[in-house]
C-alpha positions as CSV (number, residue, x, y, z in Angstrom):
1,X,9.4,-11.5,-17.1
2,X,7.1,-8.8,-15.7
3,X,6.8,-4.7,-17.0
4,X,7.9,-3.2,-20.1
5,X,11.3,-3.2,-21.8
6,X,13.9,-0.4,-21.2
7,X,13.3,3.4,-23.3
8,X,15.0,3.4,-26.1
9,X,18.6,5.8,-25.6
10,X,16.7,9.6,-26.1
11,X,18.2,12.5,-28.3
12,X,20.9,14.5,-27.3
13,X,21.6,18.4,-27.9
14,X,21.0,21.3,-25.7
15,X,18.0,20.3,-22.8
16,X,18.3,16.4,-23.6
17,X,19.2,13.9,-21.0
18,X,22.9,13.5,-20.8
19,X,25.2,10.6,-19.8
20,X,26.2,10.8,-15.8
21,X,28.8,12.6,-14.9
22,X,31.2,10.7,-13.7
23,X,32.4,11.0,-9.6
24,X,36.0,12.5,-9.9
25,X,38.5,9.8,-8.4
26,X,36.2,7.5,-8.1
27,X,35.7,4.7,-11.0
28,X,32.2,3.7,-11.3
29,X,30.9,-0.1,-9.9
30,X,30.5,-3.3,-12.1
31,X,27.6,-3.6,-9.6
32,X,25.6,-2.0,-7.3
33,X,27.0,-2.6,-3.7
34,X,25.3,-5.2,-1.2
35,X,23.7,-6.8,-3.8
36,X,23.7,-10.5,-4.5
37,X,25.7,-10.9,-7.3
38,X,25.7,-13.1,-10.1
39,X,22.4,-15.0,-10.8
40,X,23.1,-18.8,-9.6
41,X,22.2,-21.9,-11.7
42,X,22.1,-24.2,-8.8
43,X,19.1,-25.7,-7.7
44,X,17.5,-24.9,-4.3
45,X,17.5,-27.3,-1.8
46,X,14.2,-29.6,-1.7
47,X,11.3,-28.8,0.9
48,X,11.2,-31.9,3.0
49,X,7.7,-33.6,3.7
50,X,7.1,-32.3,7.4
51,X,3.7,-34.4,7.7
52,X,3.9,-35.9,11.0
53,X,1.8,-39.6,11.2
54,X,1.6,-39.1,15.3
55,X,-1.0,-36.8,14.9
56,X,-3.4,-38.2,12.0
57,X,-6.0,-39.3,15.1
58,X,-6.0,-35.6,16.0
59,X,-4.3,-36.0,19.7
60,X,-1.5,-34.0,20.3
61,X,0.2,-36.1,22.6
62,X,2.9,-35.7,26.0
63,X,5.3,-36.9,24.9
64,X,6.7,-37.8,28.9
65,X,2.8,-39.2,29.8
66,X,1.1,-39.2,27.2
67,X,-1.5,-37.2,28.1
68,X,-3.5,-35.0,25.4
69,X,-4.9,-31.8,27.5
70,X,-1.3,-29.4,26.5
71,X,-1.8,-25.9,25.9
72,X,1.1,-23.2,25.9
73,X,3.0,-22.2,28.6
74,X,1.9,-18.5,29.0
75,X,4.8,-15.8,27.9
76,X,6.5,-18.3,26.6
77,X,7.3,-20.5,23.2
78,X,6.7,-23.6,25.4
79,X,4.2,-26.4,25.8
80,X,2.9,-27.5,28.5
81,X,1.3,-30.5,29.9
82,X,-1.6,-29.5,32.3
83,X,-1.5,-33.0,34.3
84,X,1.9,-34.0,34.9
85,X,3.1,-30.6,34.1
86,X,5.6,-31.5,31.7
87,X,7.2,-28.9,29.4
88,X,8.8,-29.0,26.2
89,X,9.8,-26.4,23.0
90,X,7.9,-27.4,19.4
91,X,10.4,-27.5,16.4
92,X,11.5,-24.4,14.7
93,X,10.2,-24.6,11.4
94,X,13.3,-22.7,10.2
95,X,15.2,-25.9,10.5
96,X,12.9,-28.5,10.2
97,X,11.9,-27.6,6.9
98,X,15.3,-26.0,5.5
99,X,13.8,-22.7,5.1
100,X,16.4,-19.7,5.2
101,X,18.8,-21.6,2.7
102,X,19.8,-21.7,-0.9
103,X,17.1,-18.5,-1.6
104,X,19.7,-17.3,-4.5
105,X,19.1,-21.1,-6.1
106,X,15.2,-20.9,-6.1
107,X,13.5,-21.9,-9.4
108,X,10.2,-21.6,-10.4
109,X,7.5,-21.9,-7.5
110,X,8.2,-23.7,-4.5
111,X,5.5,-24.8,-1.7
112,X,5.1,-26.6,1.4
113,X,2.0,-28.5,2.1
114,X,0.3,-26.3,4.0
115,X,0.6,-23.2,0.8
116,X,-0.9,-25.5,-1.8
117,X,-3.7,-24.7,-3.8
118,X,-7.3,-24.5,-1.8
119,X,-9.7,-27.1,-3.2
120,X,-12.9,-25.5,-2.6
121,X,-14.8,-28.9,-2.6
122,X,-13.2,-29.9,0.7
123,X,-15.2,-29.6,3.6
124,X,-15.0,-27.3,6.8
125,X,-16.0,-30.5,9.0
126,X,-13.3,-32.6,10.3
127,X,-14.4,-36.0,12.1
128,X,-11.7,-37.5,14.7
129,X,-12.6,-40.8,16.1
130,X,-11.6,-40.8,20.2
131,X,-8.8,-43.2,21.1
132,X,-10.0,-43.2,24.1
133,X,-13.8,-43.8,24.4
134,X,-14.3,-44.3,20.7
135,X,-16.8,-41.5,20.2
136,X,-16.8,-39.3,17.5
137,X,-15.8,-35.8,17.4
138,X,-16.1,-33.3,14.6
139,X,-14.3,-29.8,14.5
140,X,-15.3,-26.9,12.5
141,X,-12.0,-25.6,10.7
142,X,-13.8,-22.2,9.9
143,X,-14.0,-21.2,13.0
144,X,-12.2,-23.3,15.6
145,X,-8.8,-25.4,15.0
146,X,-9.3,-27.1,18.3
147,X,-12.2,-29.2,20.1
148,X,-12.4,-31.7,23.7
149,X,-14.2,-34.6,23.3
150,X,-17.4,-34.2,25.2
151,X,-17.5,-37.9,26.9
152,X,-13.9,-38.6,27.9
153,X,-12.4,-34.5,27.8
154,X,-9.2,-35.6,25.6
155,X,-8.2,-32.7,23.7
156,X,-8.3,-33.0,19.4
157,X,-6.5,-30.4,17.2
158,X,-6.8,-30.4,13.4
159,X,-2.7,-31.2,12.3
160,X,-2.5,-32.8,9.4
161,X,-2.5,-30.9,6.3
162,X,-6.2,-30.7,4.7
163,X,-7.0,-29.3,1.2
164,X,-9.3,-26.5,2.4
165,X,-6.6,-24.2,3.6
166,X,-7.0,-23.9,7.4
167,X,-3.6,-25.7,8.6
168,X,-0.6,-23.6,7.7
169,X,2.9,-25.1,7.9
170,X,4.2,-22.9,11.0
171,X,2.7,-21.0,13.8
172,X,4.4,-18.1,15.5
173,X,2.9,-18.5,19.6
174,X,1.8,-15.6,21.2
175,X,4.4,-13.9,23.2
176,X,2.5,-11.1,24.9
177,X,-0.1,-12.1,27.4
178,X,-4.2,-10.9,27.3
179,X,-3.4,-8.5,30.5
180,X,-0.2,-6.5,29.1
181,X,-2.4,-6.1,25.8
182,X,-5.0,-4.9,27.6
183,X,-3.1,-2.4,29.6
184,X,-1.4,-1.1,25.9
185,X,-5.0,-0.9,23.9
186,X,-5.9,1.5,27.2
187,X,-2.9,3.7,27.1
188,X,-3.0,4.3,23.4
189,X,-6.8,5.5,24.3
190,X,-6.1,7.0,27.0
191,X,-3.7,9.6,24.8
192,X,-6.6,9.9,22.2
193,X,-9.9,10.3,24.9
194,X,-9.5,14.2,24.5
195,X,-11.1,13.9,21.1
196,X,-12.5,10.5,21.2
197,X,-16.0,9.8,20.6
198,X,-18.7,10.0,23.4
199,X,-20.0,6.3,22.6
200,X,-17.1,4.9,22.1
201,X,-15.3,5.9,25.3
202,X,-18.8,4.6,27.2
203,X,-18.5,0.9,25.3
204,X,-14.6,0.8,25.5
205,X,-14.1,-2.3,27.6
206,X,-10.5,-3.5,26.5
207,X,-11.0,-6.6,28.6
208,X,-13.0,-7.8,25.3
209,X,-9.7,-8.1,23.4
210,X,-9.3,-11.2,21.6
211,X,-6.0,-13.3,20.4
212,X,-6.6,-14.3,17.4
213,X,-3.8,-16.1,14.5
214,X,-3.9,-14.7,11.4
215,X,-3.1,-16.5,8.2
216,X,0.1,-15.4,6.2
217,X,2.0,-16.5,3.5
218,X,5.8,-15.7,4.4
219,X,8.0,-15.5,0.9
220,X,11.5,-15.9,-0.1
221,X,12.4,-14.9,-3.5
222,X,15.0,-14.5,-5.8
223,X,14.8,-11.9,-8.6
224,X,16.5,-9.6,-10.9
225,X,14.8,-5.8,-12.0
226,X,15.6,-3.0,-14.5
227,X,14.6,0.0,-13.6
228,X,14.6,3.0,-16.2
229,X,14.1,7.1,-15.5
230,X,15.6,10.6,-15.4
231,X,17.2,12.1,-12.6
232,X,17.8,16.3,-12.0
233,X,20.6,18.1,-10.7
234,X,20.2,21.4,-9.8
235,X,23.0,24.0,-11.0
236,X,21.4,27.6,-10.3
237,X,18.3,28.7,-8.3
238,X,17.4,32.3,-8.3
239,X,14.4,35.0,-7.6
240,X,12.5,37.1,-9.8
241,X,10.5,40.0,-9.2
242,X,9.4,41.6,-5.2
243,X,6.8,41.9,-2.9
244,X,4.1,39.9,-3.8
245,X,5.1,38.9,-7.3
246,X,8.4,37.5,-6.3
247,X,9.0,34.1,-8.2
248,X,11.8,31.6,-7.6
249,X,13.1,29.7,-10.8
250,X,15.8,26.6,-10.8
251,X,18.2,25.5,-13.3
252,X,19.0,21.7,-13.6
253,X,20.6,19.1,-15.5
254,X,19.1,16.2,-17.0
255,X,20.0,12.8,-17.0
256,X,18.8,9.1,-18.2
257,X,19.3,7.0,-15.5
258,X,19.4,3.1,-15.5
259,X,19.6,0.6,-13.1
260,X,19.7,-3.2,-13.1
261,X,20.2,-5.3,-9.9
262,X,20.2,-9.1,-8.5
263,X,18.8,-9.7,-5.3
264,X,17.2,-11.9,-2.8
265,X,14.3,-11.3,0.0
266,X,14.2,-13.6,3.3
267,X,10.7,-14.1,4.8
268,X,8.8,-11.4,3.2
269,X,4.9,-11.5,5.2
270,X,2.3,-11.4,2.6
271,X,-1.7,-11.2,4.4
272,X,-3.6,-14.5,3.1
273,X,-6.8,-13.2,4.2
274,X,-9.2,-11.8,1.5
275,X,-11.0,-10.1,4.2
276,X,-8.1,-8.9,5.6
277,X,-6.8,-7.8,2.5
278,X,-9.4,-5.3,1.8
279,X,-8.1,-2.3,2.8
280,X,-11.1,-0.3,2.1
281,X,-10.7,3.0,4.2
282,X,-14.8,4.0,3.8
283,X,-16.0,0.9,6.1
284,X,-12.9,-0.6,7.8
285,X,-9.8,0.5,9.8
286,X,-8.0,-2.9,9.3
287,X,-4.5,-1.4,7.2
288,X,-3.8,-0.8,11.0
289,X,-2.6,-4.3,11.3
290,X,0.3,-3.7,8.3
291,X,1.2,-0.7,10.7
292,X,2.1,-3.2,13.8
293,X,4.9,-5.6,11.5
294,X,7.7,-7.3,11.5
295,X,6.9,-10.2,13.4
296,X,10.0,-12.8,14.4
297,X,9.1,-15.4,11.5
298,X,12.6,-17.2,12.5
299,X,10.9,-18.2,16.0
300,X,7.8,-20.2,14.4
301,X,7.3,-23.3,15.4
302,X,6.3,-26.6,13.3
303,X,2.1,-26.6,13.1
304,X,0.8,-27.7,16.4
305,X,-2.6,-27.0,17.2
306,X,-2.0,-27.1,20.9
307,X,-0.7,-23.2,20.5
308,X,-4.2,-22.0,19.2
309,X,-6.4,-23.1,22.6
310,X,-7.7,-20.3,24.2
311,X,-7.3,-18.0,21.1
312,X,-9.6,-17.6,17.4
313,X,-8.2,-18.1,14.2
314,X,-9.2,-17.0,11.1
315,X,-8.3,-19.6,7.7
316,X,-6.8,-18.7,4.7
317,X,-8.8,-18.4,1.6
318,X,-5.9,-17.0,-1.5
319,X,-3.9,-19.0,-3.0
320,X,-0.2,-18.4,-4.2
321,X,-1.5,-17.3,-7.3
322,X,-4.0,-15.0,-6.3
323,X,-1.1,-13.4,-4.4
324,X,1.6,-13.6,-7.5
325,X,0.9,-10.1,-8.2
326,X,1.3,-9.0,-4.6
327,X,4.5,-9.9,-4.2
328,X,5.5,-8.7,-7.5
329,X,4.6,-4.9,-6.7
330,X,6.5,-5.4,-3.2
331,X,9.7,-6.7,-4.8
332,X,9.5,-3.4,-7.0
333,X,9.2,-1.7,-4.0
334,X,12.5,-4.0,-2.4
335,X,14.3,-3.0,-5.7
336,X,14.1,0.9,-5.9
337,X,14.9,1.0,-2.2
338,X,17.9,-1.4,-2.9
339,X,19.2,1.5,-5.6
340,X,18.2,4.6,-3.5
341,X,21.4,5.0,-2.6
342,X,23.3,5.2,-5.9
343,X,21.0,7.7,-7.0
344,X,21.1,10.1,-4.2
345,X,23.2,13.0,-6.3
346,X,20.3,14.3,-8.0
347,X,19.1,16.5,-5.7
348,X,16.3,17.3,-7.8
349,X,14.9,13.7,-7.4
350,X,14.4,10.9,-9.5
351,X,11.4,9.7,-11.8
352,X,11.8,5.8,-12.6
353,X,9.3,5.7,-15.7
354,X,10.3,2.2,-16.9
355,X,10.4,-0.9,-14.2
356,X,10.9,-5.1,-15.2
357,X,11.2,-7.6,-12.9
358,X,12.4,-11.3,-13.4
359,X,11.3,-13.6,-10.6
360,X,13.7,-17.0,-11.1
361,X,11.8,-18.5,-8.5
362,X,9.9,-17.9,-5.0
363,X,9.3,-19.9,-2.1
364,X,5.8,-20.0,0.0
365,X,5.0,-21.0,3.5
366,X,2.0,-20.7,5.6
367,X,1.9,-19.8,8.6
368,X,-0.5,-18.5,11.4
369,X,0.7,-14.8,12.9
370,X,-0.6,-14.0,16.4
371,X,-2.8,-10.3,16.6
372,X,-4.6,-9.3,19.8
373,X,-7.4,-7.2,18.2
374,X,-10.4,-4.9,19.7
375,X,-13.1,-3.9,17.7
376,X,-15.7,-0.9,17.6
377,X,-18.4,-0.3,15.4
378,X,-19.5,3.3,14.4
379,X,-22.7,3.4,13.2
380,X,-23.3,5.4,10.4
381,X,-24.3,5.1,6.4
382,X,-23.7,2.7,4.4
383,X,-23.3,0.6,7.3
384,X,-20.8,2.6,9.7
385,X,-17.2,2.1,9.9
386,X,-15.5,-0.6,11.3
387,X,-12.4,0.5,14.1
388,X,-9.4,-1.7,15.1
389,X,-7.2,-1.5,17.8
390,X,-4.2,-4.1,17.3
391,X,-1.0,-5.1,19.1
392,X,1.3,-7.6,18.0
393,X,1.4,-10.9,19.8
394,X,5.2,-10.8,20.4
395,X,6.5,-7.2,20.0
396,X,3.5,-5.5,21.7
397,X,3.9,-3.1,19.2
398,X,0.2,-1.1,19.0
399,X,-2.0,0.6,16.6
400,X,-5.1,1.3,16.3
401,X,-8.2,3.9,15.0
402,X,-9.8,5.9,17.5
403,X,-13.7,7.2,16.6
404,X,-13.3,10.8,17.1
405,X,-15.6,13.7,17.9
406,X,-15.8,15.7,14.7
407,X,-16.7,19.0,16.9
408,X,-14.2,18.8,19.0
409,X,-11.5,18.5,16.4
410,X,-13.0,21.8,14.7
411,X,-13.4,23.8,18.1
412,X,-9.8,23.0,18.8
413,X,-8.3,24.1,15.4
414,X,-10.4,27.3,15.4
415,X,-9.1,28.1,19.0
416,X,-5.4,27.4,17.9
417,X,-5.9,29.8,15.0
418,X,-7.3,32.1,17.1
419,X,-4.5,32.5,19.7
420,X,-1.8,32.2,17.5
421,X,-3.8,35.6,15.2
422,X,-4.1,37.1,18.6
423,X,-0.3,36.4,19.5
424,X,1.0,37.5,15.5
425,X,-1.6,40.9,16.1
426,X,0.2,41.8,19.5
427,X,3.5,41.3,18.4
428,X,3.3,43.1,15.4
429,X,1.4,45.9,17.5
430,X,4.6,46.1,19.2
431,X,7.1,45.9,16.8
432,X,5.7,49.4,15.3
């Protein structure tokens, strides 16, 4: 149990909060509508292992030929084969791994392989030994997920789940190709260029774009919160005094308000990142990439390292416990959005002062989240400021920070204010 216990009931009498009045013809709820209900007791069903032994020799494999050089099939979910041209659709790890089901059941922590604990002992370096020639070939999971074997060109990817946090359980294929992201990073600058900075508009080559797969923890949780406040509702709004000494004053009512809910959340995206996470608006413009969300989590596909040639990937380095407290604030969030509506009669607004929230149990799954990203670097003090441009790998949705010409904003406001004084002068002129 998270937060702090509801207020005790406050004093009544002329000014105290009051009970709620009552909705004439209309007898109140046993519960709040849409919710889930009654807590279940149930257990949720069991995450099956999902480790796949064909793969152990890093070879992702035709499964018509045999062949290992497969990449994706561009625009598309698909593999394909690049010599007998084969195609085929990975598993969706919805089904494969039962995720989606019995969420109101969960209890305690679950997770899959590829969200357990990070044991920082374990070493980037992964050594594959070639079926093929026999040679060895090693692949650096911090920066590449992927390597060919330089005698014999067969085609490794890192698959099976290692303790250093670099192969998620899912991976969600890029969906948008390099060229229609390049064509929406230029039309969002385009739009800005007015005001855009000089140096920035000289270096902007949007044919540097990169795909890259970022690392995200996707959570389903089941929870209860109590949520304690006041509420106002207005009765009498009136003026006092003229001219420039005119005041308006309000009259409202008072009212403890309380609210306690049941609820579930389906795939919420939590960033995995701890550079990613840091939000820090002095040196980096990176929140962009919460502005670009949802992705279609229900389309991943089982962990295939085939999907990631051709594009970066960055690893994940928090665990579920460093992001425990995370997805504690955003299930607050979930819950005072979930009673919004039953509160929407004091017009005055609402002030929750009190908030608890009982997690009965969450489940966590990695998984890799495709990001087409361009980057510019504004030089400046304490190192400059770092500006993204990002568009999501399957939406195309775009976002980004623009460097801007300080000047120009300020020569632009002042020539706004200025018409719009000369237009107020002239048609007050007039009017006398």
């Amino acid at each position: 149990m998270t937060g702090h216990p509801l207020p005790p009931s406050p004093p009544t009498g002329p000014g105290s909060p009051r009970d709620v009045p009552p909705i004439p013809d209309e007898p109140a709820p046993d519960r709040l509508p849409g919710l889930s209900g009654d807590v279940s007791s149930e257990p949720a069903p069991a995450i099956p292992d999902h480790a796949d032994a064909t793969v152990k020799d890093g070879l992702n494999r035709c499964p018509k030929c045999g062949a290992s050089d497969i990449r994706q099939k561009p625009g598309s979910d698909m593999l394909i084969c690049l010599f007998c041209r084969h195609t085929w659709q990975g598993e969706r790890v919805e089904e494969a791994l039962g995720l989606g089901d019995g969420i109101e059941h969960l209890r305690g922590t679950v997770t899959t392989a590829g969200a357990r604990e990070i044991d920082a002992g374990t070493s980037d370096l992964r050594s594959f030994k070639c079926a093929g020639c026999g040679a060895e070939v090693t692949i650096n999971t911090q920066t590449s997920m992927t390597a060919r074997c330089h005698w014999c060109r067969h085609v490794f990817g890192v698959n099976e789940q290692i303790e250093n946090g670099a192969v998620p359980d899912a991976v969600l294929p890029f969906r948008i190709r390099k060229e229609d992201a390049i064509a929406r990073i230029r039309q969002f600058v385009d739009k800005r260029r007015l005001f855009a900075l000089k140096d920035f508009l000289e270096q902007f080559t949007p044919e540097n774009v990169v795909g890259v797969y970022l690392p995200y923890m996707i959570v389903d949780a089941n929870a209860s919160a109590a949520l304690a406040g006041f509420g106002e509702i207005q009765t009498r709004r009136y003026t006092v005094g003229s001219g420039n000494d005119r005041k308006t004053y309000y009259d409202a009512d008072v009212y403890q308000l309380e609210r306690a809910l049941d609820f579930t959340v389906d795939d919420l995206p939590l960033e995995s990142s701890r550079t990613r996470r840091n939000l820090d608006t002095r040196v980096n413009t990176q929140n962009i990439i919460n502005a670009i969300l949802p992705f279609d989590t229900k389309n991943a596909v089982k962990w295939n390292a085939s999907y990631l040639v051709g594009y970066s990937t960055e690893k994940r380095d928090l665990n579920v416990t460093d992001l425990q407290p995370v997805l504690e604030d955003q299930l607050l969030s979930i819950a005072r959005a979930q009673v919004e509506d039953s509160v929407r009669r004091y017009d005055r607004g609402v002030r929750w002062e009190e908030e608890g929230l009982d997690l009965h149990g969450s489940r966590w799954v990695s998984m890799a989240m495709p990001v087409w990203l361009y980057s510019y670097h504004q030089p400046g003090p304490n190192g400059g400021m770092l500006h993204y441009i990002a568009v999501n790998g399957r939406t195309g949705e775009t976002m980004g920070s623009v460097p801007v010409q300080h000047w120009k904003l300020l020569l632009a406001a002042l020539t706004v204010g200025t018409v719009l004084e000369t237009i107020v002068i002239w048609l007050l002129g007039n009017s006398t």
